[in-house]
C-alpha positions as CSV (number, residue, x, y, z in Angstrom):
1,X,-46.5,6.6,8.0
2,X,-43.1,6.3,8.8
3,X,-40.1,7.1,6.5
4,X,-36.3,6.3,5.6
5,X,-34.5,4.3,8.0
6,X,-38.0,4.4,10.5
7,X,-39.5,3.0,7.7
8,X,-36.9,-0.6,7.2
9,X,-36.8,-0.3,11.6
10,X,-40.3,0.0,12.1
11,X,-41.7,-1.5,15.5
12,X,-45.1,-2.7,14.6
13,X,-46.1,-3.4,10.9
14,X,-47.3,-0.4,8.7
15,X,-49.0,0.0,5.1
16,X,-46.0,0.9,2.5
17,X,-48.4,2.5,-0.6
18,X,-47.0,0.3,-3.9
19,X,-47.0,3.0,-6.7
20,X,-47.1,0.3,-9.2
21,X,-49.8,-1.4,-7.6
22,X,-53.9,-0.6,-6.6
23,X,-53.1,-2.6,-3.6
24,X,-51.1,-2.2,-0.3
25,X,-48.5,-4.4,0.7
26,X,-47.2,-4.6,4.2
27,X,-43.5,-4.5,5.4
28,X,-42.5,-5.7,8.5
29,X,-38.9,-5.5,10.5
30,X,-38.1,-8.4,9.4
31,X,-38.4,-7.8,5.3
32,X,-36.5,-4.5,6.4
33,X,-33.4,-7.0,7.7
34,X,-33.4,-9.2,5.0
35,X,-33.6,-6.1,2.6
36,X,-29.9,-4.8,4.5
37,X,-28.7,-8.1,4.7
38,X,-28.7,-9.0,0.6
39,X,-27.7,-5.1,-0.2
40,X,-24.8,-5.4,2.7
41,X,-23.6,-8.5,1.0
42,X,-23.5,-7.4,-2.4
43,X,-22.0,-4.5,-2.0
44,X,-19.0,-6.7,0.0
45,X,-18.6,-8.8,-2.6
46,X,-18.7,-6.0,-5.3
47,X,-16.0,-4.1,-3.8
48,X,-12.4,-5.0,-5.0
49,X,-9.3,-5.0,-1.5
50,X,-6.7,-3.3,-3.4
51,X,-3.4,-3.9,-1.3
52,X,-0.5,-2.7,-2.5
53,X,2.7,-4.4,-1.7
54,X,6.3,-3.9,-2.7
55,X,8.2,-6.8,-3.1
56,X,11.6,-6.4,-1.5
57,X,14.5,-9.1,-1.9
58,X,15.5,-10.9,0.9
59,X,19.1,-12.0,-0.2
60,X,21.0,-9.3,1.3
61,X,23.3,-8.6,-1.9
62,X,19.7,-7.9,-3.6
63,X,18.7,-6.0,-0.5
64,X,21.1,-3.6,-0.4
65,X,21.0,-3.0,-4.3
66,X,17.7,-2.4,-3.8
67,X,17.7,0.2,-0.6
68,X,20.8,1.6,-2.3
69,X,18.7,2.6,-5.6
70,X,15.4,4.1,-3.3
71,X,18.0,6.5,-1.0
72,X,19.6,7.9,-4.5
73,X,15.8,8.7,-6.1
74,X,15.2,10.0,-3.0
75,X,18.5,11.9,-2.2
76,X,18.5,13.7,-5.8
77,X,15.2,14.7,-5.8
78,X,16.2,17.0,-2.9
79,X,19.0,19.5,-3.9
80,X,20.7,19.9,-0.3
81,X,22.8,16.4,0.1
82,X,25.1,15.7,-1.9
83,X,27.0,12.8,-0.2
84,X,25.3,9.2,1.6
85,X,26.8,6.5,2.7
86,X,25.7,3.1,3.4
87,X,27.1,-0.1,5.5
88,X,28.1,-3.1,3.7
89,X,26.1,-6.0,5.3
90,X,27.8,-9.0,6.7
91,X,28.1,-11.6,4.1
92,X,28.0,-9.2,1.1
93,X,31.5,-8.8,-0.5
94,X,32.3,-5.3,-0.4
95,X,33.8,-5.0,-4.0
96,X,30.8,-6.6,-5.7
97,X,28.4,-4.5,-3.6
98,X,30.2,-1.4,-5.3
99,X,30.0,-2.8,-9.0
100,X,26.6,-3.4,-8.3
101,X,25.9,0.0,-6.9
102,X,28.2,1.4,-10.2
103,X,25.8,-0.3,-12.5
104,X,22.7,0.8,-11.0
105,X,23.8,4.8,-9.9
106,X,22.9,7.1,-12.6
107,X,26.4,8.7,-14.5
108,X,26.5,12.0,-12.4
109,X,26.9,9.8,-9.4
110,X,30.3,8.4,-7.9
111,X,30.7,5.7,-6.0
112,X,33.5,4.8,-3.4
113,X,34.2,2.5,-1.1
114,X,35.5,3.1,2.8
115,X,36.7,0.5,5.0
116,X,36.4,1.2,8.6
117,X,37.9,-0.6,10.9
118,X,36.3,-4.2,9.6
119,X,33.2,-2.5,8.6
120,X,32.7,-1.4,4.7
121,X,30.9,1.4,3.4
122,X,29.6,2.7,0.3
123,X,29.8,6.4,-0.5
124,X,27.9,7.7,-3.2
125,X,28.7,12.1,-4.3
126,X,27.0,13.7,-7.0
């Protein structure tokens, strides 16, 4: 008597003993796919998608605020830099991109602002 997965693929039909049961039932290829077919479906329906997204601004004052305050967790958890700098976007006053930078930096953390030619820049030191 076949077993395991010979057993649901079987090509001809076979005796399956029923424990429960005095009698014999018989499973056939086809009771095998509609077994795999209900236990495939419930366990896609069982299984939660997790997807995690991140929402990320798409006004560019916001934007920048927002990659400004990622690159300083990520700058002073390592030891070695001790200076970045970003670019002021286009249409993002350059004054309040510093206040808002000011208010978000933690207090070890200075912020400056270099003008370039016509481009701005922020410069943060701790």
């Amino acid at each position: 008597m076949p077993s395991g997965i010979l057993a649901l693929f079987g090509k001809s039909s076979f005796k399956v003993a029923d424990t429960k049961a005095t009698t014999t039932t018989t499973a056939t290829a086809t009771d095998s796919v509609e077994f795999l077919r209900r236990n495939s479906a419930a366990t896609l329906v069982e299984e939660p998608t997790l997807v995690e997204t991140t929402k990320t601004p798409t006004d560019p004052y916001k934007l920048f605020i927002y990659t400004v305050e990622n690159d300083l967790i990520s700058m002073q958890k390592q030891k070695s830099m001790r200076q970045m700098r970003w670019k002021v976007p286009a249409g993002v006053d350059a004054n309040q991109a510093l206040r808002g930078c000011k208010r978000t930096g933690a207090e070890a953390t200075t912020f400056d602002l270099e003008k370039i030619g016509s481009l701005s820049y922020v410069v943060a030191r701790w």
